[in-house]
Backbone as CSV, one residue per row, in Angstrom:
resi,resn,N_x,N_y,N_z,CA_x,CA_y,CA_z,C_x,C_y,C_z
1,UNK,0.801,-1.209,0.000,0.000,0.000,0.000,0.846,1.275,0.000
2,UNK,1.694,1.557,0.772,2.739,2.342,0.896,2.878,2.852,-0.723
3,UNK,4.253,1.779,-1.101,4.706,2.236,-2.333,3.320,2.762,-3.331
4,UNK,2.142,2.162,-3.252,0.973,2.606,-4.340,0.857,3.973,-4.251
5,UNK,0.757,4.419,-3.047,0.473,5.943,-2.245,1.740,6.948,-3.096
6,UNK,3.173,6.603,-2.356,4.048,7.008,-3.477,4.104,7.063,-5.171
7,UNK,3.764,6.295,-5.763,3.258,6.303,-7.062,2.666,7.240,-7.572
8,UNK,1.103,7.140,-6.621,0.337,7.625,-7.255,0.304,9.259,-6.859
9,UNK,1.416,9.550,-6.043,1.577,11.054,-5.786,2.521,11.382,-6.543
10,UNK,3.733,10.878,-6.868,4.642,10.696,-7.916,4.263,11.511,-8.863
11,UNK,3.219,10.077,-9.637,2.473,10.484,-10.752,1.370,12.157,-10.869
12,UNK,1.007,12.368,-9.768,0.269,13.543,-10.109,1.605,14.441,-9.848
13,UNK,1.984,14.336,-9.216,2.944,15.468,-9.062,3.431,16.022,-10.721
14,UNK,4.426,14.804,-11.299,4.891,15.009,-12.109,4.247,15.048,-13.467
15,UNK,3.101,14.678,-13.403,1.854,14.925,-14.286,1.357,16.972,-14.172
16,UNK,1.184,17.411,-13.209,0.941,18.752,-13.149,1.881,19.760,-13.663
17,UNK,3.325,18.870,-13.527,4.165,19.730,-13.380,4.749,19.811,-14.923
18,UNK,4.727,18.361,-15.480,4.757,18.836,-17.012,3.572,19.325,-17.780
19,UNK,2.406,19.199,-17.074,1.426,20.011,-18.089,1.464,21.401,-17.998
20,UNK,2.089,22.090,-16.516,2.034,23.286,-16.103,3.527,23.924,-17.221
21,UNK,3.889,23.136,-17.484,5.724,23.501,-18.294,4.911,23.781,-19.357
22,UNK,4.289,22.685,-20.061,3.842,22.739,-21.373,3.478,23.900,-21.816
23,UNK,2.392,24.008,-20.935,1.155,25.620,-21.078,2.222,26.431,-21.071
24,UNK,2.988,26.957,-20.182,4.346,27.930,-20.219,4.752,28.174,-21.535
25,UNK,5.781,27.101,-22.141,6.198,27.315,-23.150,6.026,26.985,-24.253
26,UNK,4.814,26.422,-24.334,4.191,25.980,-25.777,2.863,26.503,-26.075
27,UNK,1.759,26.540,-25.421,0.714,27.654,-24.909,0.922,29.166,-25.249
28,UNK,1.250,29.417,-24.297,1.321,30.225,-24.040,2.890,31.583,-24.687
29,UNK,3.843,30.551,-24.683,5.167,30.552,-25.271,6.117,31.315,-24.891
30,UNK,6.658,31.277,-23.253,7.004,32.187,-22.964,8.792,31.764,-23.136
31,UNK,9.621,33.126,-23.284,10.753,32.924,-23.474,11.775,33.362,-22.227
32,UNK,12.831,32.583,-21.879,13.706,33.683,-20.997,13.492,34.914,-21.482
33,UNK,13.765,35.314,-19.932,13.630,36.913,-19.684,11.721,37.191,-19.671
34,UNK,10.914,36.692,-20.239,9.802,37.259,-20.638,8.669,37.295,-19.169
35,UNK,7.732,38.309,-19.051,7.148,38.465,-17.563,5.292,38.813,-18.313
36,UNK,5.066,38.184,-17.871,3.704,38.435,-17.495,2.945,38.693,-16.269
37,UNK,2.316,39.549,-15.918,1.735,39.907,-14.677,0.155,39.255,-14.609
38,UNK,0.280,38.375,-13.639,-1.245,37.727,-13.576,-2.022,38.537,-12.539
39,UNK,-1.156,38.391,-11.290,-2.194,39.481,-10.411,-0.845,40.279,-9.886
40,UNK,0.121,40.822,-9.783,1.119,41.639,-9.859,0.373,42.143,-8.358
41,UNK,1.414,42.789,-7.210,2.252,41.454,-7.270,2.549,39.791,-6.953
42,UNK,1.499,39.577,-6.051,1.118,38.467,-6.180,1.415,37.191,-6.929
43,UNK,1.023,37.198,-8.038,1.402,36.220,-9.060,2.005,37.134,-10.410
44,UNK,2.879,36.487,-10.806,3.971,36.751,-12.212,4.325,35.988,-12.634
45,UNK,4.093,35.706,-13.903,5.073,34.158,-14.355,6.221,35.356,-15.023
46,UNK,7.409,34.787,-14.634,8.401,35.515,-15.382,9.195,33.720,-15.448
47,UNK,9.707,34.017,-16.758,10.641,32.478,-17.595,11.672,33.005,-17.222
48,UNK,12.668,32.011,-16.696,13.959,31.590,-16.140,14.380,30.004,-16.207
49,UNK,15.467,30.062,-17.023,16.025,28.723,-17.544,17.593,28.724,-16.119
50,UNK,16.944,27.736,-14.891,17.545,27.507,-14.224,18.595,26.607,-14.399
51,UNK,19.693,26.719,-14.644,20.740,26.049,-14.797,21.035,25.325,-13.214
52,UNK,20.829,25.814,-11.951,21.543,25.305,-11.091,20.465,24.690,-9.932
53,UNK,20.581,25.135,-8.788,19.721,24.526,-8.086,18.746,25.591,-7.029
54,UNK,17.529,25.390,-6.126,16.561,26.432,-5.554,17.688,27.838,-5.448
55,UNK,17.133,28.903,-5.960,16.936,30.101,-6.179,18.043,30.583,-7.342
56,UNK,18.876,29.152,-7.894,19.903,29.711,-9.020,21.292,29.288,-8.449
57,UNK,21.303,28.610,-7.136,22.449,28.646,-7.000,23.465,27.343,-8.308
58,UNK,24.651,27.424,-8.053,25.318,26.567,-8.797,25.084,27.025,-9.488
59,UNK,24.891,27.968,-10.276,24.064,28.144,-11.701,25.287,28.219,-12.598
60,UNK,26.209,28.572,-12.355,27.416,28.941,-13.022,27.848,27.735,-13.362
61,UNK,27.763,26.497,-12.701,28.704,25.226,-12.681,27.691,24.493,-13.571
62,UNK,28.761,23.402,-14.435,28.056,22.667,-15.185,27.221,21.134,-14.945
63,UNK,26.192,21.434,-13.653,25.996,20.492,-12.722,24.869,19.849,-13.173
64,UNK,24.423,19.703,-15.062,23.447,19.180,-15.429,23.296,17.618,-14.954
65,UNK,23.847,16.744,-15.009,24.060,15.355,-15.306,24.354,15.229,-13.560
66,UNK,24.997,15.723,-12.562,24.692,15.208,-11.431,23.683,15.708,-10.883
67,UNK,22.888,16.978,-11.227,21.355,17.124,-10.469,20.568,16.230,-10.415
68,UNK,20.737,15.311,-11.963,19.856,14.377,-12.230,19.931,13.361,-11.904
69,UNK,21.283,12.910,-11.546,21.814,11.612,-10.696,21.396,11.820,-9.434
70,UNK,21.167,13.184,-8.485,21.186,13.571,-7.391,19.428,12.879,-6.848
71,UNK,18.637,13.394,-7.926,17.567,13.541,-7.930,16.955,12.059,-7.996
72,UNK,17.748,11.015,-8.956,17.425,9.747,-8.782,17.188,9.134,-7.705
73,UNK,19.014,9.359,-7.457,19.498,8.980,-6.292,18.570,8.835,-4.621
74,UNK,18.181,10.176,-4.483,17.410,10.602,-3.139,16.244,10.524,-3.631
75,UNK,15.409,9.994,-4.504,14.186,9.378,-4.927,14.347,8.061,-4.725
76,UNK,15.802,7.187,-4.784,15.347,5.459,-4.691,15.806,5.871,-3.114
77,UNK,16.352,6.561,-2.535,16.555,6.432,-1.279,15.481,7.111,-0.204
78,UNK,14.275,7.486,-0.584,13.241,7.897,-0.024,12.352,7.005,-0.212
79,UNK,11.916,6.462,-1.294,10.965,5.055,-1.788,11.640,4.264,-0.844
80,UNK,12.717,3.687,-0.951,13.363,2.512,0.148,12.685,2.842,1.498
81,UNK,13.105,4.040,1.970,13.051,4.574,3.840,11.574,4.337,3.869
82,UNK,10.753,4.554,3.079,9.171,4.724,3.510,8.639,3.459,3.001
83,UNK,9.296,2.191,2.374,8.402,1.256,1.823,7.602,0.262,2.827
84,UNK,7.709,0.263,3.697,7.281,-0.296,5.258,6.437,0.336,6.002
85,UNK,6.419,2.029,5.573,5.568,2.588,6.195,3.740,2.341,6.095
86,UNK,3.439,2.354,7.684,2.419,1.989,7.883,1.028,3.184,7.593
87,UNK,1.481,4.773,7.762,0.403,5.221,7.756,0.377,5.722,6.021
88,UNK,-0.071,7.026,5.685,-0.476,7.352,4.627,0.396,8.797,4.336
89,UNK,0.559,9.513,6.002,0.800,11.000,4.673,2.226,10.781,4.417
90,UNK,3.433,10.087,4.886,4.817,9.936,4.811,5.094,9.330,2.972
91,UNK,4.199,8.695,2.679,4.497,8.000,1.783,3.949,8.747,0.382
92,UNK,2.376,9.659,0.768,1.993,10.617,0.317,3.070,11.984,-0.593
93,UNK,3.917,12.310,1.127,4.678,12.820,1.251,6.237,12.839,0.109
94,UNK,6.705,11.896,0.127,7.544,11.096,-0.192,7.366,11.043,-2.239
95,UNK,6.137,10.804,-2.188,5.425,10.799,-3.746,5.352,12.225,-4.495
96,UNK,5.320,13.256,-3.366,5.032,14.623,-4.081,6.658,15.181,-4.125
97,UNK,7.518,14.563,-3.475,8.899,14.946,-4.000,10.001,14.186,-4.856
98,UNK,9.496,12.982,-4.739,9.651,11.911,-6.298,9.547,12.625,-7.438
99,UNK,8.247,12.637,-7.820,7.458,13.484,-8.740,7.965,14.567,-9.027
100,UNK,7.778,15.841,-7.995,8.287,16.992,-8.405,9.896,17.425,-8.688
101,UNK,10.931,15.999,-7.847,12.261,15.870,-8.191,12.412,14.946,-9.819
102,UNK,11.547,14.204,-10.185,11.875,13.599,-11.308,11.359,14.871,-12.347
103,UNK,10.411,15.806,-12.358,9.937,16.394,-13.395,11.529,17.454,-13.719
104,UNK,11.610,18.169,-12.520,12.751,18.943,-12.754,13.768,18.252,-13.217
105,UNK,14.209,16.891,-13.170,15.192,16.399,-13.470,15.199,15.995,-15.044
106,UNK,13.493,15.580,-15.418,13.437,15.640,-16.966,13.531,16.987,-17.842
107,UNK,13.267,17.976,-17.351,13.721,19.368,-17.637,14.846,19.799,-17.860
108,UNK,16.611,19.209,-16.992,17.507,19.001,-16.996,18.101,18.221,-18.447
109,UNK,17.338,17.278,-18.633,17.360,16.248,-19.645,17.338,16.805,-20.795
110,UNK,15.725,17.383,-20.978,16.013,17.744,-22.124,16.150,19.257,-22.346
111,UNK,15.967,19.535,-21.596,16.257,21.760,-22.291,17.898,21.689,-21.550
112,UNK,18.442,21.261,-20.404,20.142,20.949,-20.150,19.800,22.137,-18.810
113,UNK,18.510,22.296,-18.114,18.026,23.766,-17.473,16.610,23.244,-17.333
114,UNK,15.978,23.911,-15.710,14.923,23.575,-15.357,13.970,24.512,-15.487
115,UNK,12.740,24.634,-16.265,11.732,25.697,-16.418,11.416,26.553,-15.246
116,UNK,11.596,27.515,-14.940,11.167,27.978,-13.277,10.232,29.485,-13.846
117,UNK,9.040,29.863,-13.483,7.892,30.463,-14.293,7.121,30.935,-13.186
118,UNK,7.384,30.728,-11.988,5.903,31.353,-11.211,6.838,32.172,-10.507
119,UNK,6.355,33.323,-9.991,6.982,34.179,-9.265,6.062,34.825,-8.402
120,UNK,6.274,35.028,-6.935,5.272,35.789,-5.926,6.031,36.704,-5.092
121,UNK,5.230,37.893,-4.769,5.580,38.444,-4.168,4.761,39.262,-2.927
122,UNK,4.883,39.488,-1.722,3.669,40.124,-1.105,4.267,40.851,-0.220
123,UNK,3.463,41.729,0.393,3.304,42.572,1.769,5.183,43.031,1.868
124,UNK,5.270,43.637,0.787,6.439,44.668,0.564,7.921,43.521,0.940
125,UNK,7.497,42.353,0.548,8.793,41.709,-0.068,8.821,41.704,-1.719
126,UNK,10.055,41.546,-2.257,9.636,41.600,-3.390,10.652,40.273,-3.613
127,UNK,10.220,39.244,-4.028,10.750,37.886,-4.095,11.335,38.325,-5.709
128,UNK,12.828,37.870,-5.773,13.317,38.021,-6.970,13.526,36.544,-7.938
129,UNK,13.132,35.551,-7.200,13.137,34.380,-7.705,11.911,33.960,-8.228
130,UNK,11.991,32.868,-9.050,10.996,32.342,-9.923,11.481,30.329,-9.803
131,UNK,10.203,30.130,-9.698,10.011,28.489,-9.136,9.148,27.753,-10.138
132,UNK,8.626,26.585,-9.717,7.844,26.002,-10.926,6.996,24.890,-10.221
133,UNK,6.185,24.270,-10.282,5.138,23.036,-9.844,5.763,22.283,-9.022
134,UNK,6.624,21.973,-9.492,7.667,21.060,-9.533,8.249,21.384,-7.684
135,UNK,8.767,22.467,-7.730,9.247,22.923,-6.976,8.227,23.223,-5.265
136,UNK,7.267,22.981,-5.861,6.175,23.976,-4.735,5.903,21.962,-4.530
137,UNK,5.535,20.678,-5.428,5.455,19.674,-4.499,6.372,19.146,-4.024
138,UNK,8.174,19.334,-3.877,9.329,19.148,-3.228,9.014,19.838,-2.000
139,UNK,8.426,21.034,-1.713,8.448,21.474,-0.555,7.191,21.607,0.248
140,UNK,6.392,21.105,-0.342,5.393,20.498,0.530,5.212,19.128,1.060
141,UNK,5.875,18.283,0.168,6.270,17.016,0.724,7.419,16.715,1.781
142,UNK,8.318,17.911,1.789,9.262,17.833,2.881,8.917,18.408,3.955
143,UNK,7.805,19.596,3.988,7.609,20.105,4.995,6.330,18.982,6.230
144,UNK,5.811,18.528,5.166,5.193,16.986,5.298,6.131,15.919,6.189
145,UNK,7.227,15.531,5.536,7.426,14.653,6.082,8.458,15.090,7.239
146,UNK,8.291,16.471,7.378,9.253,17.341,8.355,8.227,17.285,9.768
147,UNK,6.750,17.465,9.177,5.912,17.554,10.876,5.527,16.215,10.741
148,UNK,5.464,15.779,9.918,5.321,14.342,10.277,5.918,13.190,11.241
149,UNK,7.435,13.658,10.861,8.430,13.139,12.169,8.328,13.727,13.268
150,UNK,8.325,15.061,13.251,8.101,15.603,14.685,6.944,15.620,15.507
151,UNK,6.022,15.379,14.733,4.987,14.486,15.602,4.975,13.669,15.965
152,UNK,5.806,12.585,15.211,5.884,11.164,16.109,6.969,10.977,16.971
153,UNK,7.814,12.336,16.741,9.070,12.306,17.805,8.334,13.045,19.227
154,UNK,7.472,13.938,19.121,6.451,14.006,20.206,6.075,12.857,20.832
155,UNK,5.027,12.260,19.893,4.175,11.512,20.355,4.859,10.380,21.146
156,UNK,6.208,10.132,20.765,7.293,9.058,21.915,7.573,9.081,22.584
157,UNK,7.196,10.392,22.840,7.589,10.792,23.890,6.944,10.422,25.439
């Protein structure tokens, strides 16, 4: 049951996240550099061909081919840690950063750079970075499986 749960979050994950690419740059057709204001500031898709890793770092280094090894890598080693698991959101969990780590990693693949298109900003920050689907279920699945442990490191208590 476990691994199914993973799968099938996997799968939506990385299902949203290439249809959300698609619309971007085939849809819609947006190019580096290019900004659209949806609700400004709030929402902006501005296109950024991320070469490196969350917010650009590495970007300079030619770290195509181990992001993607990276990304394998800590995908068979998260499927392994949770395949035993008994409840639902860990594995849940676990599926939405599979997913959203394999989509970015097929992005890597084939453009050699990860689509990053949504941009927010509010209450007089002005966020200079730009993220992608992809990115928003990596960090909800970690923040997931972040209270997830610490609840049960409570609850052992």
């Amino acid at each position: 049951m476990p691994l199914l749960l993973v799968a099938a979050a996997a799968f939506i994950a990385f299902g949203l996240d290439r249809f959300s690419k698609f619309v971007i740059l085939h849809w819609i057709g947006l190019t580096a550099g290019d900004v659209v204001n949806v609700h400004s500031p709030y929402l902006i898709f501005r296109m950024v061909w991320n070469k490196g890793i969350n917010f650009g770092f590495f970007r300079s280094y030619d770290s195509r081919w181990a992001l993607v090894l990276a990304a394998v890598v800590i995908s068979l080693i998260l499927v392994a840690w949770v395949r035993n698991e008994r409840g639902w959101l860990r594995p849940l969990a676990v599926g939405a950063i599979v997913g959203g780590a394999i989509g970015n990693a097929a992005d890597r693949i084939r453009y050699g750079a990860v689509v990053d298109f949504i941009n927010m900003s509010c209450c007089g920050i002005d966020n200079p970075s730009s993220f992608n689907v992809a990115d928003v279920f990596i960090f909800l699945g970690v923040l997931a499986l972040v209270l997830s442990t610490s609840r049960q490191s409570v609850g052992a208590k």
